[in-house]
KOLSEDREN-553085 format. One record per atom (N, C-alpha, C): residue number from 1; residue in one letter; x, y, z. Coordinates in Angstrom, 3 decimals. Example, Ala and Ser with C-alpha at 12.3 -4.5 7.8 and 13.67 -1.06 7.14 Angstrom:
2
<loke->1 tikol->A east->13.190 north->-5.690 up->7.800>
<loke->1 tikol->A east->12.300 north->-4.500 up->7.800>
<loke->1 tikol->A east->13.200 north->-3.300 up->7.800>
<loke->2 tikol->S east->12.850 north->-2.250 up->7.080>
<loke->2 tikol->S east->13.670 north->-1.060 up->7.140>
<loke->2 tikol->S east->12.900 north->0.030 up->7.870>
END
This chain:
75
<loke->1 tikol->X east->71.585 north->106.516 up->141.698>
<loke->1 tikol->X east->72.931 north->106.909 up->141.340>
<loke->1 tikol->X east->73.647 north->105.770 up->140.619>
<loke->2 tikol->X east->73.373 north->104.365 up->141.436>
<loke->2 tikol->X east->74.428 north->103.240 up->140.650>
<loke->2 tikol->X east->73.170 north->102.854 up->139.101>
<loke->3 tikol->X east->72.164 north->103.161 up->139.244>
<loke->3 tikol->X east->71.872 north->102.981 up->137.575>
<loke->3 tikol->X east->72.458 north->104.010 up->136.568>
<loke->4 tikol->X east->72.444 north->105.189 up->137.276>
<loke->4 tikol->X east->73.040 north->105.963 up->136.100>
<loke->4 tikol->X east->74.106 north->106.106 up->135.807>
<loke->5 tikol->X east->74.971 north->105.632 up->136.960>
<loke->5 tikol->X east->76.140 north->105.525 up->136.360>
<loke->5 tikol->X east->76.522 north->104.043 up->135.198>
<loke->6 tikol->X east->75.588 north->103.478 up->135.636>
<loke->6 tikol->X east->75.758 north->101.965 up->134.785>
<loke->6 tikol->X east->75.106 north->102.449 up->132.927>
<loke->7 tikol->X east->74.143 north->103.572 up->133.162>
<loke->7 tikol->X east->73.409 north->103.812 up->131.801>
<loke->7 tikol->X east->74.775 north->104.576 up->131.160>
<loke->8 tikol->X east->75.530 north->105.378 up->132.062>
<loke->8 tikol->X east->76.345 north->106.547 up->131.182>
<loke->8 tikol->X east->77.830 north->105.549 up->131.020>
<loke->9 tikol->X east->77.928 north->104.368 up->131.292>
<loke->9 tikol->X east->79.184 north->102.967 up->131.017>
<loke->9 tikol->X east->78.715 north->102.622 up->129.716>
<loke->10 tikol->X east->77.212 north->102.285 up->129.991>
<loke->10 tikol->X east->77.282 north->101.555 up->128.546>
<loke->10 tikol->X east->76.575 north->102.052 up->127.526>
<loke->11 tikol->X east->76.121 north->103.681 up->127.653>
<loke->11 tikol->X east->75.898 north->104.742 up->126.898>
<loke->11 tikol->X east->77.407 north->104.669 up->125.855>
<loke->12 tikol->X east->78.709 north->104.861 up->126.629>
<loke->12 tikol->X east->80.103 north->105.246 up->126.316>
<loke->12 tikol->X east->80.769 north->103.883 up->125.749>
<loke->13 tikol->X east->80.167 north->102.694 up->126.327>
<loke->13 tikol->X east->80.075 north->101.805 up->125.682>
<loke->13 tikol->X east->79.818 north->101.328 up->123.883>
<loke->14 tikol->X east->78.728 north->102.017 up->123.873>
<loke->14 tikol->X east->77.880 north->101.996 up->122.746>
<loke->14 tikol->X east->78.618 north->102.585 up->121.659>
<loke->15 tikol->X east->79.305 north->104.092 up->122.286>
<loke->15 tikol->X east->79.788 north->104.874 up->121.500>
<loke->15 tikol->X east->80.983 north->104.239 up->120.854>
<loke->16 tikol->X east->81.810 north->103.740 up->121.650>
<loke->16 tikol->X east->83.228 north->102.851 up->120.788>
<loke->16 tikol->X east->82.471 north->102.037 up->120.270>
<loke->17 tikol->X east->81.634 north->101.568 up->120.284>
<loke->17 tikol->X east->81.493 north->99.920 up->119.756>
<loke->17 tikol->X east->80.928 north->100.908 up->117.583>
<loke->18 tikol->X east->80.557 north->102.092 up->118.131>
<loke->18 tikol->X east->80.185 north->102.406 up->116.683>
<loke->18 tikol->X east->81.301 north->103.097 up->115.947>
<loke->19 tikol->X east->81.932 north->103.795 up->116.669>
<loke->19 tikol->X east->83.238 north->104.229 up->115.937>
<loke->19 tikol->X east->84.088 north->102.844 up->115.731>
<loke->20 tikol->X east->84.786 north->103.501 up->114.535>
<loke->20 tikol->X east->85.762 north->102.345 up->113.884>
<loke->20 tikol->X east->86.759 north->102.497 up->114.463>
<loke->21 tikol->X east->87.208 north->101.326 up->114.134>
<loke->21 tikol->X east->88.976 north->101.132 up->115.070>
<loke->21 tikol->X east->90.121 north->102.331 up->113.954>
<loke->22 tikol->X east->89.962 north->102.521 up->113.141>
<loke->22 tikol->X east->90.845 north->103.547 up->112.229>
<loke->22 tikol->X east->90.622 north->104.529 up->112.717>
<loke->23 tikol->X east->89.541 north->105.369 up->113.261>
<loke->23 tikol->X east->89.404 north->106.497 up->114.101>
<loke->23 tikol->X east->90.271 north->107.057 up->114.766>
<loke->24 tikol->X east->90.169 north->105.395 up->115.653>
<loke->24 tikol->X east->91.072 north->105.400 up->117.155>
<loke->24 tikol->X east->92.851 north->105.276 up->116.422>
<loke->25 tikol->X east->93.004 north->105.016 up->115.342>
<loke->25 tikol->X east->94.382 north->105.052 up->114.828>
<loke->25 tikol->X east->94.560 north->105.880 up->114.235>
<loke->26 tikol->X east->93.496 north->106.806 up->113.765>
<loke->26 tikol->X east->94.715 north->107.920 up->113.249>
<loke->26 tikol->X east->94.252 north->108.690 up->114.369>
<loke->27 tikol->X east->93.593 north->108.767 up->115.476>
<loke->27 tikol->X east->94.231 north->109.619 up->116.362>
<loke->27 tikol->X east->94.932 north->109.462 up->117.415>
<loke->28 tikol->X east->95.349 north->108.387 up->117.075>
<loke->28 tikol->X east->96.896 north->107.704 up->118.046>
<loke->28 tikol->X east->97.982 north->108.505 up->117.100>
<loke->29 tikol->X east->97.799 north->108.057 up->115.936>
<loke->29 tikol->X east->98.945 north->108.621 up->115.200>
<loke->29 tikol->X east->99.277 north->110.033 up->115.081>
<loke->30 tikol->X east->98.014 north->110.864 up->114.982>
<loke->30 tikol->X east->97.711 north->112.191 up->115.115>
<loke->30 tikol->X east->98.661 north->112.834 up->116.448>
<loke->31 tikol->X east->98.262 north->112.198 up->117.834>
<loke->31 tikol->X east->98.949 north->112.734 up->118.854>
<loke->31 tikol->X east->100.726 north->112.032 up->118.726>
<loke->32 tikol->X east->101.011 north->111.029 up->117.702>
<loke->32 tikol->X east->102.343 north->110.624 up->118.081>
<loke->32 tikol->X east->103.176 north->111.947 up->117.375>
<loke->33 tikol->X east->102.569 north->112.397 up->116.523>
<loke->33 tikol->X east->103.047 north->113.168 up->115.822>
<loke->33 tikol->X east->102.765 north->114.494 up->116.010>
<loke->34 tikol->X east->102.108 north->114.643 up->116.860>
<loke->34 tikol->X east->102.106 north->116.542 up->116.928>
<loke->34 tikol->X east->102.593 north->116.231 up->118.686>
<loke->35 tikol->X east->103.012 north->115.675 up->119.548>
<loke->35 tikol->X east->103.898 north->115.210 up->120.679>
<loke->35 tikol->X east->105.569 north->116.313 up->120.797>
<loke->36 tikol->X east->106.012 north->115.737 up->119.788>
<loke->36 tikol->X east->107.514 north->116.561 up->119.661>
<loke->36 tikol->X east->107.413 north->117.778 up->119.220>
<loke->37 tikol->X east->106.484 north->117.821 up->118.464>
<loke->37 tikol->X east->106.022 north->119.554 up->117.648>
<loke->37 tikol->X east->105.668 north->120.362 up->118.623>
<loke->38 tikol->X east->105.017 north->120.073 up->119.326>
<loke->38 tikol->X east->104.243 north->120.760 up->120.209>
<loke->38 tikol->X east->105.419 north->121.150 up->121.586>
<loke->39 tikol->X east->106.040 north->119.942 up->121.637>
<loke->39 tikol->X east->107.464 north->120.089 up->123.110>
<loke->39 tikol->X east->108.214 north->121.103 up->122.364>
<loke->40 tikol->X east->108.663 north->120.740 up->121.144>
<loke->40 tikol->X east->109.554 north->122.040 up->120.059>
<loke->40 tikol->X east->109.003 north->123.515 up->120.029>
<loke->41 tikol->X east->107.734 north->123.352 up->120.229>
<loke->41 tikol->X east->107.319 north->124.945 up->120.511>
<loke->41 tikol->X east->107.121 north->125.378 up->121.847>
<loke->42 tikol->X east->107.114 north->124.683 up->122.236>
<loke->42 tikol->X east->107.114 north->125.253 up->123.544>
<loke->42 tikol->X east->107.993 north->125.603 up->124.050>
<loke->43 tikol->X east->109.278 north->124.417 up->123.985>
<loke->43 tikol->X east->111.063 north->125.010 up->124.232>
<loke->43 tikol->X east->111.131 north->126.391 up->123.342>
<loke->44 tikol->X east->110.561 north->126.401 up->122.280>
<loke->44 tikol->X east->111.328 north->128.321 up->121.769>
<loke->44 tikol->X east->110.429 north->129.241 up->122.257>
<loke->45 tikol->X east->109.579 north->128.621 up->123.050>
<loke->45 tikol->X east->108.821 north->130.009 up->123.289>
<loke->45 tikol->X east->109.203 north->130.226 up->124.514>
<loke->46 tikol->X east->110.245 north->129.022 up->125.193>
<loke->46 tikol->X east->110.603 north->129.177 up->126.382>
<loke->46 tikol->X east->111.727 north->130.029 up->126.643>
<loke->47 tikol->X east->113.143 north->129.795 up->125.336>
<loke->47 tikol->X east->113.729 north->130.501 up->125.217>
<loke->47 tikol->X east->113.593 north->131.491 up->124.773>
<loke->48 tikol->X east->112.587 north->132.192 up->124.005>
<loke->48 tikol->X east->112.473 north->133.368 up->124.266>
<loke->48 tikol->X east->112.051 north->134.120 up->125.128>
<loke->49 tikol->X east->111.587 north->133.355 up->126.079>
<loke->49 tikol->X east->111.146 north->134.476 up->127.192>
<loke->49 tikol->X east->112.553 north->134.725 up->128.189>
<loke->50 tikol->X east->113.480 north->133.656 up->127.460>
<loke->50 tikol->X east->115.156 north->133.589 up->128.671>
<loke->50 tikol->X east->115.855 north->134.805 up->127.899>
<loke->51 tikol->X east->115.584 north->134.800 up->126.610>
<loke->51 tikol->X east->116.216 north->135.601 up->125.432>
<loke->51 tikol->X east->117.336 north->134.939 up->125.173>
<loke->52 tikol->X east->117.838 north->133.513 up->124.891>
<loke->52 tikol->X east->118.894 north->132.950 up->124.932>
<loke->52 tikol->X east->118.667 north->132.337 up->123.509>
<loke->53 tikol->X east->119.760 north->133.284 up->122.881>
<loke->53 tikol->X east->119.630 north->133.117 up->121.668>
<loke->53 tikol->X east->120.070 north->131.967 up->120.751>
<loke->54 tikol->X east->121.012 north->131.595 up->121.767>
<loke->54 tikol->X east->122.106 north->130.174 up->120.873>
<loke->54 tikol->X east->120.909 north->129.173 up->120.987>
<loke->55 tikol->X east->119.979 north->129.012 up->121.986>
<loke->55 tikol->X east->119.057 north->127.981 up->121.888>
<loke->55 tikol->X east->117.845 north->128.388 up->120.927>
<loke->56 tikol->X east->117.465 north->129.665 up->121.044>
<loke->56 tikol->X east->116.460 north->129.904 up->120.232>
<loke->56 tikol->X east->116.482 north->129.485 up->118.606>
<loke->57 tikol->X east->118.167 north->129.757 up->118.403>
<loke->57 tikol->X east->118.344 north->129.473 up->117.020>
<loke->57 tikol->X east->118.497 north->127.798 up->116.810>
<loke->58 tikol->X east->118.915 north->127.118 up->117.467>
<loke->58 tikol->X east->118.739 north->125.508 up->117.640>
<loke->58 tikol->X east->117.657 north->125.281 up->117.351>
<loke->59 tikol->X east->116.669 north->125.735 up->118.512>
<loke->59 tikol->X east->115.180 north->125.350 up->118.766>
<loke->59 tikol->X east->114.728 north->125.384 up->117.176>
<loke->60 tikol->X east->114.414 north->126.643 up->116.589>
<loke->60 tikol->X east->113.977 north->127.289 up->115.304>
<loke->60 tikol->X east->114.425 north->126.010 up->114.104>
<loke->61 tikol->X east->116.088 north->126.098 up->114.209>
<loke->61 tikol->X east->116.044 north->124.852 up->112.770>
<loke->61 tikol->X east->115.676 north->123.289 up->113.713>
<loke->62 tikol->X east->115.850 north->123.140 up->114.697>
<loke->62 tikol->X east->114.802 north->121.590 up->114.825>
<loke->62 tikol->X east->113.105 north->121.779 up->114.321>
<loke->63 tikol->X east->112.595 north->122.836 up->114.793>
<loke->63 tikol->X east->111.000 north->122.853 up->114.301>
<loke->63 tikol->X east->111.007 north->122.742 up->112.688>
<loke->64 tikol->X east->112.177 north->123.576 up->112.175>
<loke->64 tikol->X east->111.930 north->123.806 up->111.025>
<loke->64 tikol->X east->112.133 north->122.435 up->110.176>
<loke->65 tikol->X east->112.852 north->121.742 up->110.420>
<loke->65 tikol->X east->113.250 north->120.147 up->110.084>
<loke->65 tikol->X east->112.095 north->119.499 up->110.321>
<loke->66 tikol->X east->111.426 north->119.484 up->111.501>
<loke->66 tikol->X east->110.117 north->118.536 up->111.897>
<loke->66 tikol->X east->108.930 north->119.023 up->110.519>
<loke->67 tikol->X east->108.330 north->120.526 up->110.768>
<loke->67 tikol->X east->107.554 north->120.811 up->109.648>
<loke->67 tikol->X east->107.714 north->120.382 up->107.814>
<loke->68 tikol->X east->109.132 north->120.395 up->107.995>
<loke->68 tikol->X east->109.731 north->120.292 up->106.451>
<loke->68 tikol->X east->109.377 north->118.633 up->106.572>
<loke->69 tikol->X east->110.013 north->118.348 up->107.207>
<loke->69 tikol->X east->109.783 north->116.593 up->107.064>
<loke->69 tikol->X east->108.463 north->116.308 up->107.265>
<loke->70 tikol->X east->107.313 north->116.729 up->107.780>
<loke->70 tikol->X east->105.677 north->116.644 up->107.630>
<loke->70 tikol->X east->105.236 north->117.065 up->105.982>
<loke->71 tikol->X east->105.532 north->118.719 up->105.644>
<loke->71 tikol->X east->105.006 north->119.024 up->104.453>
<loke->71 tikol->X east->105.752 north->119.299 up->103.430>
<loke->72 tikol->X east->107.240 north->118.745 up->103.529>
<loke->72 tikol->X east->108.634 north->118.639 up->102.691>
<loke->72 tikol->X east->107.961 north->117.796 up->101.771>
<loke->73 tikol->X east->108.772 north->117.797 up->100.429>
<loke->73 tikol->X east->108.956 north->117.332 up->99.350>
<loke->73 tikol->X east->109.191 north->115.851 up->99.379>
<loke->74 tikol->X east->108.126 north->114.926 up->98.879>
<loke->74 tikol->X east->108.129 north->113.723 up->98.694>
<loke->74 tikol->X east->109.113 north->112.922 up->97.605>
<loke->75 tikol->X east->109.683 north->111.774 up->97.643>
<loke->75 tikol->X east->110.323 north->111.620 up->96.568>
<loke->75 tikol->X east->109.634 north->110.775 up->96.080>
END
């Protein structure tokens, strides 16, 4: 048991040491950024199940601001 767990350490070992460190950064960056997107959908799907509309319509233009500012118009 304690060898294999020592083979499947530095099996997993092995594996970071071959992936690149940019990997591991854009999928840091990946989750910093789909984090709030993801809380933003979930709050309108929350209010819609309350049917509370003054938030639903909040909720709706914050997502819509987050997406626009991801695939919005560059200057």
């Amino acid at each position: 048991m304690r060898l294999r767990q020592t083979l499947l350490t530095s099996f997993f070992l092995c594996v970071l040491c071959v992936l690149c460190g940019s990997f591991f950064f854009l999928i840091g960056l990946l989750l910093l950024i789909a984090t709030p997107i993801a809380r933003v959908i979930f709050s309108l799907f929350a209010f819609v199940r309350q049917r509370d509309l003054t938030y639903i319509i909040v909720t709706s233009i914050v997502l819509i601001e987050l997406i626009y500012s991801l695939v919005g118009e560059k200057s």
